[in-house]
C-alpha positions as CSV (number, residue, x, y, z in Angstrom):
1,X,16.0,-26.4,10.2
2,X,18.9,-26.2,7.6
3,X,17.6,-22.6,5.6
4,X,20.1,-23.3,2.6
5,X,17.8,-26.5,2.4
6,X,14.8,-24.9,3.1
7,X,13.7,-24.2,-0.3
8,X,9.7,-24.2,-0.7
9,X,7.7,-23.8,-3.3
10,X,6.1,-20.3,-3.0
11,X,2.7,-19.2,-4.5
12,X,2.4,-16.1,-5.6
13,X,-1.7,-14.6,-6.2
14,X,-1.3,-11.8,-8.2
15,X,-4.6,-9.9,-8.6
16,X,-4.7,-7.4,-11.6
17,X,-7.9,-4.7,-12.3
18,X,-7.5,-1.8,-14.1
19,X,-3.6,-0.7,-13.0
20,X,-2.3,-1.0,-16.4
21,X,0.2,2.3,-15.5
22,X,1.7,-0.1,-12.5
23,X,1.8,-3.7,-14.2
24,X,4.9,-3.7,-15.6
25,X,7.3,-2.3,-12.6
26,X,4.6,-4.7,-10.3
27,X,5.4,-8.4,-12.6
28,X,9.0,-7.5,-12.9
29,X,9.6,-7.3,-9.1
30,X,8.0,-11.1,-9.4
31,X,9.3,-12.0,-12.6
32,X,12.8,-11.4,-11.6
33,X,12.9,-12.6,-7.3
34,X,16.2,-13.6,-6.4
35,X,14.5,-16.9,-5.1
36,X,13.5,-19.4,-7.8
37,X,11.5,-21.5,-6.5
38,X,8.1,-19.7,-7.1
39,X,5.1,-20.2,-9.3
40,X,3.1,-16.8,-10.1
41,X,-1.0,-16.9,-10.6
42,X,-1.9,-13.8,-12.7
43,X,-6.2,-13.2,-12.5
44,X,-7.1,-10.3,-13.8
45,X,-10.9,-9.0,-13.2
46,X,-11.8,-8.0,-16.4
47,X,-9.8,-5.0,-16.6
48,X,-10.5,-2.5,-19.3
49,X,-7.8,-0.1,-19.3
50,X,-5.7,-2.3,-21.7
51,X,-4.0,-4.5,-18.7
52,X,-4.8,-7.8,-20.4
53,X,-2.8,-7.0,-23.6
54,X,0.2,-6.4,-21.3
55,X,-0.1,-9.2,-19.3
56,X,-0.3,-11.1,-22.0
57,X,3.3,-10.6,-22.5
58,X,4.2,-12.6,-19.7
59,X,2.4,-15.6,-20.4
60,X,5.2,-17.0,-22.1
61,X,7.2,-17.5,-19.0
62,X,7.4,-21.1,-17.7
63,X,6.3,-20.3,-14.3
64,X,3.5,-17.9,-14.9
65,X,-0.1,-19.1,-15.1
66,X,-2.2,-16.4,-16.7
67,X,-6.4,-16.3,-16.3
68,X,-8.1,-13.1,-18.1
69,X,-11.7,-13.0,-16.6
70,X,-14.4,-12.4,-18.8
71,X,-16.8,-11.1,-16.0
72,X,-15.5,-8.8,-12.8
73,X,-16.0,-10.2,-9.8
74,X,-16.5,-7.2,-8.0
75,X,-14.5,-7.4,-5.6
76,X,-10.1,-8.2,-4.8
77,X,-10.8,-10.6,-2.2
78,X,-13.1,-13.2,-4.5
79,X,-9.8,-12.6,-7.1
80,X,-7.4,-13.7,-4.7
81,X,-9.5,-16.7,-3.2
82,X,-10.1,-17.4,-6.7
83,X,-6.3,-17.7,-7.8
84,X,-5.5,-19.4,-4.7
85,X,-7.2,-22.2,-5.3
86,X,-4.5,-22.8,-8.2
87,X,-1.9,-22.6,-6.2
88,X,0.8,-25.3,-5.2
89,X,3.2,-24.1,-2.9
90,X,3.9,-24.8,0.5
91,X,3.2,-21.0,1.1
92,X,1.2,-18.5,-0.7
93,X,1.9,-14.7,-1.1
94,X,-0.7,-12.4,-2.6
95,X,0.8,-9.7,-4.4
96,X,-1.5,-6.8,-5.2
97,X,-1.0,-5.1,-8.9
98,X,0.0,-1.6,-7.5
99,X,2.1,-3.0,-5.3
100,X,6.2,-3.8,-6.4
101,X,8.8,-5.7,-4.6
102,X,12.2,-5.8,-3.4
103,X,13.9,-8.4,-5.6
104,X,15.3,-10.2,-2.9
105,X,11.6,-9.9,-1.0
106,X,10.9,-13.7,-1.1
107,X,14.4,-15.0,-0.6
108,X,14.1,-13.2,2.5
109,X,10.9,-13.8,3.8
110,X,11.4,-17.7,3.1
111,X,14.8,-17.9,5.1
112,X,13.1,-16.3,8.1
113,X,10.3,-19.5,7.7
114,X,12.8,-21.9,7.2
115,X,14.6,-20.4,10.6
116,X,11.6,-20.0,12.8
117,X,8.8,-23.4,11.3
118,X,6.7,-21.8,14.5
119,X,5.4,-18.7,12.7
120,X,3.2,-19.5,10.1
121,X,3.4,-15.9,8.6
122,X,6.2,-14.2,7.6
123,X,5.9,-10.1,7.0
124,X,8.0,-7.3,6.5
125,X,7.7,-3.2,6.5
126,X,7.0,-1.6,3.6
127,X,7.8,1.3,2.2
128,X,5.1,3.8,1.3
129,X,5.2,5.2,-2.1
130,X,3.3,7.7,-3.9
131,X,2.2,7.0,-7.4
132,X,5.2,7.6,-9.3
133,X,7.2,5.5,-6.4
134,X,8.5,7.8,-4.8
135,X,9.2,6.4,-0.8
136,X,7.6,9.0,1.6
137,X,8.2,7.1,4.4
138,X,8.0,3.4,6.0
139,X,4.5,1.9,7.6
140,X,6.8,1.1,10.8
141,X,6.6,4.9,11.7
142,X,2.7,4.7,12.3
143,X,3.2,1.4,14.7
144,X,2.0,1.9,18.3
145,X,4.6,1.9,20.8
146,X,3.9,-1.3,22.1
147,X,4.7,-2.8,18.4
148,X,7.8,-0.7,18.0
149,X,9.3,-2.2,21.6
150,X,8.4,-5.6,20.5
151,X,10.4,-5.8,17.3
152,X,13.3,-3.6,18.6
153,X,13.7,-6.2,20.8
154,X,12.7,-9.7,19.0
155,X,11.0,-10.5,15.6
156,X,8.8,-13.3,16.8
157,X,5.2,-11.8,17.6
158,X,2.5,-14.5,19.6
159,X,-0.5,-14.9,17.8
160,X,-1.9,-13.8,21.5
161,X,0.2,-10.8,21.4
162,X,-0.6,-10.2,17.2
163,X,-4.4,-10.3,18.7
164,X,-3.9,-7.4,21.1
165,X,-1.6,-5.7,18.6
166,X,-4.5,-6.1,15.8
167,X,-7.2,-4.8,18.5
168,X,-5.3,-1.0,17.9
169,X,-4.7,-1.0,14.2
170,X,-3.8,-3.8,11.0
171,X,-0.1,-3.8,12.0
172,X,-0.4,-6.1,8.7
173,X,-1.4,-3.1,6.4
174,X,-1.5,-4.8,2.7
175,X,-1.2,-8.4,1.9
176,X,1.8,-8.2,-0.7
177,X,4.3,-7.9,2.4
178,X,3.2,-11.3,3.9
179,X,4.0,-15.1,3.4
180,X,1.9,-17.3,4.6
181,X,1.8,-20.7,4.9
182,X,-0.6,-22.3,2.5
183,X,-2.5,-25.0,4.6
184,X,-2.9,-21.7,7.3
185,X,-5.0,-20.1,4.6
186,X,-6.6,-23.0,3.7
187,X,-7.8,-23.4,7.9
188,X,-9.3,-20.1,8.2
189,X,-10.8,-20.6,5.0
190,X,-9.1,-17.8,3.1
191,X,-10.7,-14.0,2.8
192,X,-13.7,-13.0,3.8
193,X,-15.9,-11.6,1.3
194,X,-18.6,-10.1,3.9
195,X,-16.1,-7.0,3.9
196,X,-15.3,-4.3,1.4
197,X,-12.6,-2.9,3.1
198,X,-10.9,-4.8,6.4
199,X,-11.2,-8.5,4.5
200,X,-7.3,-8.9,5.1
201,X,-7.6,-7.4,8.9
202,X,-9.8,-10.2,10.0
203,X,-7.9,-13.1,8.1
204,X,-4.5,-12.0,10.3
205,X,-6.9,-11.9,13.4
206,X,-8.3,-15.5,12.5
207,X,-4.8,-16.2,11.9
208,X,-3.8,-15.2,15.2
209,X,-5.5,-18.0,16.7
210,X,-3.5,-20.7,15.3
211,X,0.3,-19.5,14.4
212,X,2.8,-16.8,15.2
213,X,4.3,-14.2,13.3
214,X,7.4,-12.9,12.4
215,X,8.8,-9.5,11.3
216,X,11.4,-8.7,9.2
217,X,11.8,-4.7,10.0
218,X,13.7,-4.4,6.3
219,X,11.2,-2.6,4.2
220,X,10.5,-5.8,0.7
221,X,7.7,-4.4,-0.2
222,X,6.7,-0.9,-1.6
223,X,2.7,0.0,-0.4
224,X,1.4,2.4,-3.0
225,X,-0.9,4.9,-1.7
226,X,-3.3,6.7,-4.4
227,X,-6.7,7.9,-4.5
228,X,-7.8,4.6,-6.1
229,X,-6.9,2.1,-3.6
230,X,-10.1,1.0,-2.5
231,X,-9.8,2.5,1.3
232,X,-9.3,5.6,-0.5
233,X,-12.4,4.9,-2.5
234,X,-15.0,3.6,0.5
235,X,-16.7,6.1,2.5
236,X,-15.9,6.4,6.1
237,X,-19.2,5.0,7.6
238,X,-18.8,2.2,5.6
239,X,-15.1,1.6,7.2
240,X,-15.9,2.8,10.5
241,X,-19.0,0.2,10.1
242,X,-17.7,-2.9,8.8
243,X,-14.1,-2.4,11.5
244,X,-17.0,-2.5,14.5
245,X,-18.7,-5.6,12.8
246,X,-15.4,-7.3,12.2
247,X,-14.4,-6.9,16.3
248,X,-17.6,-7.8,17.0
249,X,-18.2,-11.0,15.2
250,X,-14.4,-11.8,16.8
251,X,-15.1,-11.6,19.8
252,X,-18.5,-13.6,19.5
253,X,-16.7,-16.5,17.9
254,X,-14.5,-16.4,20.1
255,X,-15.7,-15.7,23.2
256,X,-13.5,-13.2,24.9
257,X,-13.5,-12.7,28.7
258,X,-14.4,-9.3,29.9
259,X,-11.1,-7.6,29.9
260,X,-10.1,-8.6,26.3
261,X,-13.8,-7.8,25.1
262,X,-13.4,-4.4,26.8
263,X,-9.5,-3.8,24.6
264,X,-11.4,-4.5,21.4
265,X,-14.0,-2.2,22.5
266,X,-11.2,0.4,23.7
267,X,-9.3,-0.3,20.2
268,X,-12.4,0.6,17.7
269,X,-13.1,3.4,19.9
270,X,-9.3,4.7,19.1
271,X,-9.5,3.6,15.6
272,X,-13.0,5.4,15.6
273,X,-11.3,8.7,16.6
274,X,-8.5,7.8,14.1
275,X,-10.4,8.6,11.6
276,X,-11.2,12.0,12.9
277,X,-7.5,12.7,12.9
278,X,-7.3,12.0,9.1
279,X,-10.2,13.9,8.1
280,X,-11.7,16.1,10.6
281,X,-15.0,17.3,8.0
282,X,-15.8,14.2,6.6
283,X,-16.0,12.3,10.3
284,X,-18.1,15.2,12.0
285,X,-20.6,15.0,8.9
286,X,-20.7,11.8,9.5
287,X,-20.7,11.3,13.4
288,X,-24.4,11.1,14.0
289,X,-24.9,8.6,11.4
290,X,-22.3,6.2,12.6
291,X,-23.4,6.6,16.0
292,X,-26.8,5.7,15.4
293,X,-25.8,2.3,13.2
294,X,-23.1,1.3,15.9
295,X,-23.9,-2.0,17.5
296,X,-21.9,-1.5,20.2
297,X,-23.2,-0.7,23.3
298,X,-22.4,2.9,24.6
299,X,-20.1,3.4,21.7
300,X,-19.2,7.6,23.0
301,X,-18.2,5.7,26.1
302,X,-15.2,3.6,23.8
303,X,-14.7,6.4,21.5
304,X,-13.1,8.9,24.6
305,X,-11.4,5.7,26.1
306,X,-10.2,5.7,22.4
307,X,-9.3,9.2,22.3
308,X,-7.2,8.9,26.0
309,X,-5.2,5.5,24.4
310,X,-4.5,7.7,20.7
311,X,-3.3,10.8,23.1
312,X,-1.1,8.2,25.2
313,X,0.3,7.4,21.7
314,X,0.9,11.2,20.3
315,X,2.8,11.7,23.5
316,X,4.9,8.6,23.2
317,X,6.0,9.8,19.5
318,X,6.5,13.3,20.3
319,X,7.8,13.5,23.7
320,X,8.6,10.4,24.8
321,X,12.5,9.3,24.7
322,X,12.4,6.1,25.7
């Protein structure tokens, strides 16, 4: 496919709730992509922190579409199925409001579709910023090993080898970093809303049923990471909670065979300990609780396979050369 031909009509979803502080460096990553060819979807969700009155300045630009709720919906995943049902493109991005982009993020992202029509979603690294956006480092550092050999070696990931990949952690960690194309989205019926927190981890593990992926390892996208983000904001249980329900109901659609059921039972049980790593306190207060409202069946069993896969890992970063 010619890529200098290739030129698509891009959706952007851009979701907006009470960020006003980040709007303005957020719409003019959008407002001023190197590639043209891009419609932008502002919904805000009843903000009322004064983001409306600055978005308001940008609804003179030809391209923009602007829609100020008058109720919140209580939640970023109704927003962005909600503005997606606007959209046009041939491919859909969903930026999140304290989120910015590269300005070349979508010229790049669409040459690599136009180069590779197999791979339904295109995503890149992102740099992790604080809230001033400052970079502290790149999301590519926490990959496991397995990831990091991959895309050393090529960018195309299987949506067979995205599922084992997605079994260990969201290698996909925030939405604004991925293009995806629109009918895609439209087959796996966009985001869930049965989750507070891993909604856009099972829409790239539906996804990996029916395309490939491919990763551009140049960081487009800056991840903003601040004690609002709504991870930050979601108690453990309820994360460690809905990650287990989320495998589960995979698997039960699906209907894995023994030894992939067993690696998304080894995979929670290292994300399970994960968490332990993060915040040592807060995951012993609340081990005996989670235990007791697993589903899984001998959950301690998957949580020290977990713990022998996330030591295999710490040695591989630390010591391992190769």
């Amino acid at each position: 496919m010619d890529s200098i031909k290739f030129q698509p009509l891009v959706s952007i979803v851009f979701t907006s709730y009470n960020h006003a502080e980040f709007l303005k460096q957020a719409l003019d990553g959008l407002v001023n992509q190197s590639y043209s060819n891009i419609e932008i979807i502002i919904i805000d969700d009843c903000s009322t922190d004064g983001s409306q009155e600055i978005l308001k300045e940008y609804q003179s630009i030809e391209n923009i579409k602007l829609i100020l709720k008058e109720e919140n919906s209580g939640s970023y995943v109704l927003a962005s199925n909600f503005g997606a049902t606007f959209a046009k493109g041939d491919y859909i991005l969903f930026a999140q409001c304290d989120d910015f982009s590269e300005l070349n993020q979508i010229e790049l992202l669409i040459k690599s579709a136009g180069e590779n029509p197999s791979c339904g979603v295109i995503f890149s690294s992102s740099n992790l910023v604080d809230e001033k956006g400052i970079v502290f480092s790149n999301d590519y550092e926490g990959r496991e090993k397995k990831f990091k050999k991959l895309v050393d070696r090529t960018p195309i990931i299987s949506g067979e080898v995205m599922t084992s990949f997605l079994t260990f952690s969201c290698v996909l960690p925030n939405l604004s970093a991925a293009l995806i194309q629109h009918d895609l989205f439209k087959k796996v019926k966009g985001l869930s809303d049965s989750f507070i927190v891993v909604s856009d981890w099972e829409f790239w593990l539906n996804l990996s049923k029916s395309t490939n992926f491919y990763y551009v390892r140049s960081p487009l996208n800056n991840f903003r990471q601040h004690e609002t983000t709504i991870r930050s904001s979601v108690k453990m249980k309820v994360q460690i909670l809905e990650i287990e329900k989320m495998f589960l109901n995979h698997m039960n659609i699906y209907k894995y065979n023994y030894e992939k059921a067993q690696s998304f039972k080894i995979g929670f049980g290292a994300i399970w300990f994960s968490y332990f790593l993060e915040n040592k306190a807060q995951w012993i207060k609340s081990f005996i609780d989670v235990n007791k409202s697993l589903k899984l069946k001998r959950p301690l069993y998957f949580l020290f396979l977990g713990f022998i896969k996330q030591l295999e890992e710490y040695y591989y970063r630390n010591f391992s050369k190769t």
